[in-house]
ChimeraX commands (.cxc) that place a marker at each C-alpha (Angstrom):
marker #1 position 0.00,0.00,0.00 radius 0.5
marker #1 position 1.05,3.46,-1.00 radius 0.5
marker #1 position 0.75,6.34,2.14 radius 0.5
marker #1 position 1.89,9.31,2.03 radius 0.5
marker #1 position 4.65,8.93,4.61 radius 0.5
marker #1 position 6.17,6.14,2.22 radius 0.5
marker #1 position 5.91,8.96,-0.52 radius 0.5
marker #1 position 7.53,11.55,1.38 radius 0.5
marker #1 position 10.75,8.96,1.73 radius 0.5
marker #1 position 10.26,8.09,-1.54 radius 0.5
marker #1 position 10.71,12.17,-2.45 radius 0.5
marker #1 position 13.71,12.37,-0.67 radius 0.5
marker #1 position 15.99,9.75,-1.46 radius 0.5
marker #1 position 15.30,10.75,-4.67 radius 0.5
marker #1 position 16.20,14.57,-4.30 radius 0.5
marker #1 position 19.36,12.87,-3.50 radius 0.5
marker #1 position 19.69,10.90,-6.19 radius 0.5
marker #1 position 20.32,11.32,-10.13 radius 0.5
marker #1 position 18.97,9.73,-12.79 radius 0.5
marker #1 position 20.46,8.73,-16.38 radius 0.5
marker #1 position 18.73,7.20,-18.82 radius 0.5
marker #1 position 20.26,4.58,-21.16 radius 0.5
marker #1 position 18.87,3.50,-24.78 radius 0.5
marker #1 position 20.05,0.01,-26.15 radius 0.5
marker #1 position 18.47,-2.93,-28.27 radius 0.5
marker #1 position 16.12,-5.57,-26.92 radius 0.5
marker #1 position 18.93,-8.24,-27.46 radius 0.5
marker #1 position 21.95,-6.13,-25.92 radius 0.5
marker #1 position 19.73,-5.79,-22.03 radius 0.5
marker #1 position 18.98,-9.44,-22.67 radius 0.5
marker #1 position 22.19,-10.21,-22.62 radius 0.5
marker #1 position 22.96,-8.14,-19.96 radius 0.5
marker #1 position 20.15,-9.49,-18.11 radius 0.5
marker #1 position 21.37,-13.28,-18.34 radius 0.5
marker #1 position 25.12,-11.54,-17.60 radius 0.5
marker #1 position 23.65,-10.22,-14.56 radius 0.5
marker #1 position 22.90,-13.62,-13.21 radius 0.5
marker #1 position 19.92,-12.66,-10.94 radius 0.5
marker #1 position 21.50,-9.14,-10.01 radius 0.5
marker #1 position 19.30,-5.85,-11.10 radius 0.5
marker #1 position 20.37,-4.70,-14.16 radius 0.5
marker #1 position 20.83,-1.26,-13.19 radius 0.5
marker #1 position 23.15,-3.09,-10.42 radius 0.5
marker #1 position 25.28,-4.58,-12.54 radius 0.5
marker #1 position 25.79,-1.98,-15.26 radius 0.5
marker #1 position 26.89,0.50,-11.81 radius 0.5
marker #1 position 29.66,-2.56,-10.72 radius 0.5
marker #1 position 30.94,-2.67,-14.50 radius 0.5
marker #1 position 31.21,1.04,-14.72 radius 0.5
marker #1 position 32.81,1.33,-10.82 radius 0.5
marker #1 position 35.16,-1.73,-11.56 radius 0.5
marker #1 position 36.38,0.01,-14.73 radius 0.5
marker #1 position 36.52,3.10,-13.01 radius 0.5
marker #1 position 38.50,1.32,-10.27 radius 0.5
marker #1 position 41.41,-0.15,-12.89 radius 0.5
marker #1 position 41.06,3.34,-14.75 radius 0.5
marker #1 position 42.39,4.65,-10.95 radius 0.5
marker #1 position 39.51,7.54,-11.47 radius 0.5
marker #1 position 37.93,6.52,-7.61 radius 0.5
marker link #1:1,2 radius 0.2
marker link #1:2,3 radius 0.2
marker link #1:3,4 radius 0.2
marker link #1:4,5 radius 0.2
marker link #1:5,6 radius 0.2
marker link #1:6,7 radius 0.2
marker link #1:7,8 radius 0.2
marker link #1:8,9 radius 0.2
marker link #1:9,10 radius 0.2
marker link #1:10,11 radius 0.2
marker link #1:11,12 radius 0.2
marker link #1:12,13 radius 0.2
marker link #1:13,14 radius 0.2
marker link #1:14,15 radius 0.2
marker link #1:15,16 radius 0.2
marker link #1:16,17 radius 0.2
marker link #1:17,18 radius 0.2
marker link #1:18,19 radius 0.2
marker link #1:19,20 radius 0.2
marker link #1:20,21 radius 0.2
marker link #1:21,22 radius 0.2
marker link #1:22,23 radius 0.2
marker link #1:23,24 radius 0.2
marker link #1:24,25 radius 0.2
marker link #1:25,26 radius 0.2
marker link #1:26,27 radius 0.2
marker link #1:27,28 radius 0.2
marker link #1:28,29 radius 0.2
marker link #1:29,30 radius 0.2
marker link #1:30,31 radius 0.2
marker link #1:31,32 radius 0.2
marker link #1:32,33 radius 0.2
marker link #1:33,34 radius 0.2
marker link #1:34,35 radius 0.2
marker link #1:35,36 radius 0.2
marker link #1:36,37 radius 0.2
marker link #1:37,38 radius 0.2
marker link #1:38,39 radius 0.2
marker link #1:39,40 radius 0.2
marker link #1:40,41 radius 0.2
marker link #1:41,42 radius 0.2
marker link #1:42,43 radius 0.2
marker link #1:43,44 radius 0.2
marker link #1:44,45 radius 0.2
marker link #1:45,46 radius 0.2
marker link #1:46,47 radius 0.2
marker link #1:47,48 radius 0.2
marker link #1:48,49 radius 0.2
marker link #1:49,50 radius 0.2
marker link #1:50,51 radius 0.2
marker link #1:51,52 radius 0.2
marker link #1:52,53 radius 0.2
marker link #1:53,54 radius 0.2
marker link #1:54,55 radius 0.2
marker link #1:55,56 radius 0.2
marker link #1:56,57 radius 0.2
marker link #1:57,58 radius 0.2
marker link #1:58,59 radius 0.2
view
């Protein structure tokens, strides 16, 4: 069920967050998807990206 005090979280851990939108084909996020292995997309795309980052020495 959706209150309001569950929308007012919602609100702000979202003011603290930022959003990016990526555009690919149907068969590349399938891939990914399979890839992830039963991890969120969207939470393996952010370990990629940080690992890289990491080797890169950029964090």
């Amino acid at each position: 069920m959706y209150n309001e005090k569950k929308k007012i979280s919602n609100e702000r851990y979202l003011a603290k967050m930022k959003t990016l939108t990526i555009r690919m084909r149907p068969e590349e996020h399938e891939a990914i998807k399979q890839a992830a292995n039963g991890q969120s997309v969207q939470g393996y795309i952010l370990q990629a990206v940080r690992e890289r980052m990491e080797r890169e020495g950029r964090i």
